[in-house]
Backbone as a printed PyTorch tensor [residue, N CA C, xyz], in Angstrom:
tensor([[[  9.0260,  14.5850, -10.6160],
         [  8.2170,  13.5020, -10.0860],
         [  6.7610,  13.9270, -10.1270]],

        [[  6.5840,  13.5930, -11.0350],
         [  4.5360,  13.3190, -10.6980],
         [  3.8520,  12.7660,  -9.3380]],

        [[  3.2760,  14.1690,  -8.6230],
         [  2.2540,  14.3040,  -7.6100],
         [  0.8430,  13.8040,  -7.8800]],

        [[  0.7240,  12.4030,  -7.2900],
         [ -0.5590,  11.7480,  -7.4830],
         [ -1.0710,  11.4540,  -6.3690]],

        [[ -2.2050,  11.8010,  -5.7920],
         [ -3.0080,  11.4490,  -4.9390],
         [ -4.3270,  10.8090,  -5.6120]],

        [[ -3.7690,   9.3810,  -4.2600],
         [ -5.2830,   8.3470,  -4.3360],
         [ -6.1880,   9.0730,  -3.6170]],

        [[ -7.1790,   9.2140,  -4.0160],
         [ -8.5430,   9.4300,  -2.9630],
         [ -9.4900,   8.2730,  -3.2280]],

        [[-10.0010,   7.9880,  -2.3020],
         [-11.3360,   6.8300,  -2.2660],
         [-12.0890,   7.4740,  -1.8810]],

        [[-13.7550,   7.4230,  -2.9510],
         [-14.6990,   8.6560,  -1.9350],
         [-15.5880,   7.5200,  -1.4560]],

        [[-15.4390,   6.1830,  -1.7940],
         [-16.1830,   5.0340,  -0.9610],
         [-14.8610,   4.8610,  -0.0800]],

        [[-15.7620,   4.8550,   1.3490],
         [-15.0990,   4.2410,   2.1770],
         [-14.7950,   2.8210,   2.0890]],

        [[-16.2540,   2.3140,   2.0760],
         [-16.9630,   1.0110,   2.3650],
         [-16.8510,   0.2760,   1.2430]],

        [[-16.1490,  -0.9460,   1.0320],
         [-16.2460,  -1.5540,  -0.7440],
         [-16.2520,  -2.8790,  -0.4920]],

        [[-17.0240,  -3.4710,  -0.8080],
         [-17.7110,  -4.9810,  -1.1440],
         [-16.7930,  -5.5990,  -1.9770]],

        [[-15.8360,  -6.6290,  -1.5420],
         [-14.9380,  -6.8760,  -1.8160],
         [-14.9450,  -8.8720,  -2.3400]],

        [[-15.6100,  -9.8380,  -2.5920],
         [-15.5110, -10.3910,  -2.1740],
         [-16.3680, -11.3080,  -1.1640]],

        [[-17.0960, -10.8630,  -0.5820],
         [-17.9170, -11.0470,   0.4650],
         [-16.7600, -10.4240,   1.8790]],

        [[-16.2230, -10.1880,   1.0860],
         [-15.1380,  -9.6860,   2.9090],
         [-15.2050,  -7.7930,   2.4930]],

        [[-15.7930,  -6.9880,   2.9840],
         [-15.3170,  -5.5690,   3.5460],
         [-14.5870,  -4.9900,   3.5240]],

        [[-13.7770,  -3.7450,   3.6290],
         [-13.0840,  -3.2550,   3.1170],
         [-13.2790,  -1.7500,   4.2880]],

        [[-12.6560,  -1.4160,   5.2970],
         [-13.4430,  -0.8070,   6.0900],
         [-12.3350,   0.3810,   6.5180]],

        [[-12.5470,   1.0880,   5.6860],
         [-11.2470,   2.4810,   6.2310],
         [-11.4330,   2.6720,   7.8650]],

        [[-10.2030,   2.2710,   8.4220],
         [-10.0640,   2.5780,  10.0830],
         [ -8.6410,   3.9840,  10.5680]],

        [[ -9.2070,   5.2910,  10.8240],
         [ -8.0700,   5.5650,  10.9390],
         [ -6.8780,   5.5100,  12.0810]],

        [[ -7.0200,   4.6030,  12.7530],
         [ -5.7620,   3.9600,  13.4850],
         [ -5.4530,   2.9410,  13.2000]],

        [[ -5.1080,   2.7830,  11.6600],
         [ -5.0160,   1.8420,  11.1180],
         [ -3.7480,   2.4020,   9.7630]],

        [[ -2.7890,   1.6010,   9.3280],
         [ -1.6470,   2.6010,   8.3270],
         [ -2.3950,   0.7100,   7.2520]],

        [[ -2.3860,   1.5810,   5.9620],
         [ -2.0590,   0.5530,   5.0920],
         [ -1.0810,   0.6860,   3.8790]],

        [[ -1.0130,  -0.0310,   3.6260],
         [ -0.1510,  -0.7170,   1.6410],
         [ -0.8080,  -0.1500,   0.8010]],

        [[ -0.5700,   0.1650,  -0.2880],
         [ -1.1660,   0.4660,  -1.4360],
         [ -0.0450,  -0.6660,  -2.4810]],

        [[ -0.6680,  -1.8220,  -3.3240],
         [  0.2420,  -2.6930,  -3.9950],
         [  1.6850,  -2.4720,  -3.6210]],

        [[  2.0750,  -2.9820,  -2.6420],
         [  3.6720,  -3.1230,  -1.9580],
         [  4.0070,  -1.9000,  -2.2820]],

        [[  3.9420,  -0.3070,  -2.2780],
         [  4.5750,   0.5970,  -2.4800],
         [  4.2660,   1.3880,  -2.0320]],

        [[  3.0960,   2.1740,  -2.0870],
         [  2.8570,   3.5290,  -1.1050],
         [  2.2330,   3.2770,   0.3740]],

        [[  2.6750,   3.9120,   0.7350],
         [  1.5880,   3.7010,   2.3750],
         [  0.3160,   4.6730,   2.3720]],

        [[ -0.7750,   4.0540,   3.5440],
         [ -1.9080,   4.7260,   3.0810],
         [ -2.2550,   5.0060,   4.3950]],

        [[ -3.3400,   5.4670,   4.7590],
         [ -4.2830,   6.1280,   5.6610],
         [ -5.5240,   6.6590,   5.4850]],

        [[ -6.2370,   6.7010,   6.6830],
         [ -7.6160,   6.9390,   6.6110],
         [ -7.3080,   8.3580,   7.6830]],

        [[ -8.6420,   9.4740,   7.0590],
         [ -8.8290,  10.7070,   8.0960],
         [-10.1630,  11.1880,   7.2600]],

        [[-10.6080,  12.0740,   8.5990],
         [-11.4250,  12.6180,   8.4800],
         [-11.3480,  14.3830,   7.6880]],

        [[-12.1760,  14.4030,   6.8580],
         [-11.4320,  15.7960,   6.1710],
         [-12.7470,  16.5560,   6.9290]],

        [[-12.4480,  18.0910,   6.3950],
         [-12.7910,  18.8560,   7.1220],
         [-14.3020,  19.4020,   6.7800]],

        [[-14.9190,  18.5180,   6.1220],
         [-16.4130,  18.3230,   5.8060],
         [-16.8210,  17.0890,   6.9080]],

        [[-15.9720,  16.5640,   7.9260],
         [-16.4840,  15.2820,   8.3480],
         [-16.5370,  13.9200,   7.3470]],

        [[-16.4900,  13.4070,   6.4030],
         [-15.9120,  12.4130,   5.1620],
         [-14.7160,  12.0710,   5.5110]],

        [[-14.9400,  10.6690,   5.9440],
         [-13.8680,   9.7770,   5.7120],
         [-13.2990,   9.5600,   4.6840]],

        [[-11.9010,   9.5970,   4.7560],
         [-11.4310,   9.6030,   3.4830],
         [ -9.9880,   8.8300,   3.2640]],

        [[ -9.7770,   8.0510,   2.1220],
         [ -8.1370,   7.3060,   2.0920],
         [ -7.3290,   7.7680,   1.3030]],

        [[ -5.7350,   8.3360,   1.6080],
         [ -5.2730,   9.0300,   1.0520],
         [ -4.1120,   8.1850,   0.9760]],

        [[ -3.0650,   7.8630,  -0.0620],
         [ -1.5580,   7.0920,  -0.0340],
         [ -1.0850,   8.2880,  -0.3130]],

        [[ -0.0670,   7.9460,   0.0050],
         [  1.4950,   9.2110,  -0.6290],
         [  1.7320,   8.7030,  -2.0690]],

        [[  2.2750,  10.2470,  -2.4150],
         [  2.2370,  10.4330,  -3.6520],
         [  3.9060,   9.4000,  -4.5540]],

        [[  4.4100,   8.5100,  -4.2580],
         [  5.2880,   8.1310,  -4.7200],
         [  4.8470,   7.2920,  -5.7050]],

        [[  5.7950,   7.3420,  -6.7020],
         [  5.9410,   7.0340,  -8.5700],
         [  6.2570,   5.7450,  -8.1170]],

        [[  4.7090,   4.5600,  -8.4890],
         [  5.4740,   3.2940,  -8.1590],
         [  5.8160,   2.8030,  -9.7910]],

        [[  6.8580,   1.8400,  -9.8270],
         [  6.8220,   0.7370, -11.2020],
         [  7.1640,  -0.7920, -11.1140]],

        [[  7.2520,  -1.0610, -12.1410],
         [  8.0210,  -2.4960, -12.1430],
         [  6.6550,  -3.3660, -12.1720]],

        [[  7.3730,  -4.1910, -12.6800],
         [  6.2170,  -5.7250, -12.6760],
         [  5.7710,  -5.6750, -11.4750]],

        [[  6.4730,  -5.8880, -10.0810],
         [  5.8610,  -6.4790,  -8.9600],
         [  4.8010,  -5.1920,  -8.7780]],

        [[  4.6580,  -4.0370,  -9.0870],
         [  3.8240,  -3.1010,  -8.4820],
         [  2.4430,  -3.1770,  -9.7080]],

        [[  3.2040,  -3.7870, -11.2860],
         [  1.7450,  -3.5940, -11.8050],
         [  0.9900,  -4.7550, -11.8160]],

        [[  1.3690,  -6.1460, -11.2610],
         [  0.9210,  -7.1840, -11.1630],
         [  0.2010,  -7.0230, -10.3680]],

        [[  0.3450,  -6.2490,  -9.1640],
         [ -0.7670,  -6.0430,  -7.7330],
         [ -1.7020,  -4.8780,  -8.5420]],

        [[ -1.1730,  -4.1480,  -8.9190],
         [ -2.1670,  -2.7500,  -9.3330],
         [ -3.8770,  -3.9690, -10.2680]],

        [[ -3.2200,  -4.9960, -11.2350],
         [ -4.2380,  -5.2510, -11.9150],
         [ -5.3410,  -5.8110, -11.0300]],

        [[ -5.3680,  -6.1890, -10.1330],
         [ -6.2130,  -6.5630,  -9.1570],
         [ -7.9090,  -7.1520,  -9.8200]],

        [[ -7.3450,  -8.6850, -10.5570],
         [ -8.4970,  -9.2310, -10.5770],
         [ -8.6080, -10.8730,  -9.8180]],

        [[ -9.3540, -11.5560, -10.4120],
         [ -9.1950, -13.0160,  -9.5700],
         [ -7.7040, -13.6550,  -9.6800]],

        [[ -7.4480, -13.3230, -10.3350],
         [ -6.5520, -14.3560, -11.0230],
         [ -4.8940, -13.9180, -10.3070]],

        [[ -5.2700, -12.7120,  -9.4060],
         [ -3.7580, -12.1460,  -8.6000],
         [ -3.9790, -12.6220,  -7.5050]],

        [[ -3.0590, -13.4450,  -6.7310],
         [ -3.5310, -13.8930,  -4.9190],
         [ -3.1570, -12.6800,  -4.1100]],

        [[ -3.8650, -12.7820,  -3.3410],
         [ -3.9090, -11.9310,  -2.2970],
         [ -2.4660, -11.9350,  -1.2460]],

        [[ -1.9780, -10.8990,  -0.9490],
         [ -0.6700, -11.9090,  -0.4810],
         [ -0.7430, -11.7630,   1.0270]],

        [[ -1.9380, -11.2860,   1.7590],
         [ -2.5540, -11.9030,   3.2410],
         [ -3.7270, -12.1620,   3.3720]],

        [[ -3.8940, -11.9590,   4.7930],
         [ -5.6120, -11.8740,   5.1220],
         [ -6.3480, -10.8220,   5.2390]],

        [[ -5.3570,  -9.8350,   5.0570],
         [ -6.0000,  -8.2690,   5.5260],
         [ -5.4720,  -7.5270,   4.4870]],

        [[ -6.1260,  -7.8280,   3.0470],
         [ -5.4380,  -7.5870,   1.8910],
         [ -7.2250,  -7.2970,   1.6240]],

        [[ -7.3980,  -5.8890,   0.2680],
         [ -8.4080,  -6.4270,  -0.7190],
         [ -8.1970,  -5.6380,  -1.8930]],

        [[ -9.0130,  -6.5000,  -2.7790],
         [ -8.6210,  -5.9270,  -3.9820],
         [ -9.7520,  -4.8470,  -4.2500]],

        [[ -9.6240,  -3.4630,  -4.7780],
         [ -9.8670,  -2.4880,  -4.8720],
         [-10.0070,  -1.6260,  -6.2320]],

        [[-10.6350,  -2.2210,  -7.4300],
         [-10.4480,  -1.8280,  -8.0920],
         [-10.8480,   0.0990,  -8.5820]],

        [[ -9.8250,   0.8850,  -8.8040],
         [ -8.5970,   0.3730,  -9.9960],
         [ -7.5290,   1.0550,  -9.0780]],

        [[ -7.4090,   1.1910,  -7.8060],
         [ -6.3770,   1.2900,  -7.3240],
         [ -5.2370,  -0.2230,  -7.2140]],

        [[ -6.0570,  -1.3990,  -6.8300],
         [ -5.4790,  -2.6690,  -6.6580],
         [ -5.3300,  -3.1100,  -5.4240]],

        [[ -4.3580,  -3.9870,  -4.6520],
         [ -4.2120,  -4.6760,  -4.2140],
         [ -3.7900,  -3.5470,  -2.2200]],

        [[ -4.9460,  -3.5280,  -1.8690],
         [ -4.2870,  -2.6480,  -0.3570],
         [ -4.8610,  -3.4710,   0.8140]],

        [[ -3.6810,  -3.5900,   1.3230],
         [ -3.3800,  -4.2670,   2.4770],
         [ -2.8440,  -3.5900,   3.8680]],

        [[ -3.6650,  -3.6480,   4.7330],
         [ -3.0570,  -3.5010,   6.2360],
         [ -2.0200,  -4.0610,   7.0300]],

        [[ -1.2310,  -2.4450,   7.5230],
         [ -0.1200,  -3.4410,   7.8980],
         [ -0.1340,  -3.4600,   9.2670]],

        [[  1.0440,  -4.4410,   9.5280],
         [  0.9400,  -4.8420,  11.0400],
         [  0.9250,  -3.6570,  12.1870]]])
């Protein structure tokens, strides 16, 4: 299994006119498959990290392409390019 870590070194991403705001008491989605999180590393840098799981299939690369033309599938969803489609979960 291929060990892949997302890192985002923007926290902050202009999405839209809607924000995009790493919170770490907050768990998110990465396109319906990995789960994600925000922490502080040990420089002080906020930072978003998903687990390393091998996503596939249509439904995961349809969210990954993340342009206008994919709906969002909430309100606390943004698109992120070129990670794609990450959403907060409840």
């Amino acid at each position: 299994m291929k060990v892949a870590l997302i890192v985002l070194c923007l926290v902050v991403v202009a999405v839209n006119a809607n924000h995009f705001v790493c919170n770490p008491n907050k768990a998110y989605e990465e396109n319906k498959c990995n789960r994600c999180t925000c922490f502080i590393d040990s420089r002080g840098i906020l930072r978003f990290r998903c687990t390393p799981k091998t996503c596939t299939g249509k439904k995961y690369e349809f969210f990954r392409k993340c342009d206008p033309a994919v709906p969002i599938p909430c309100n606390n969803c943004w698109c992120i390019p070129p990670y794609g489609i990450i959403c907060q979960l409840p």
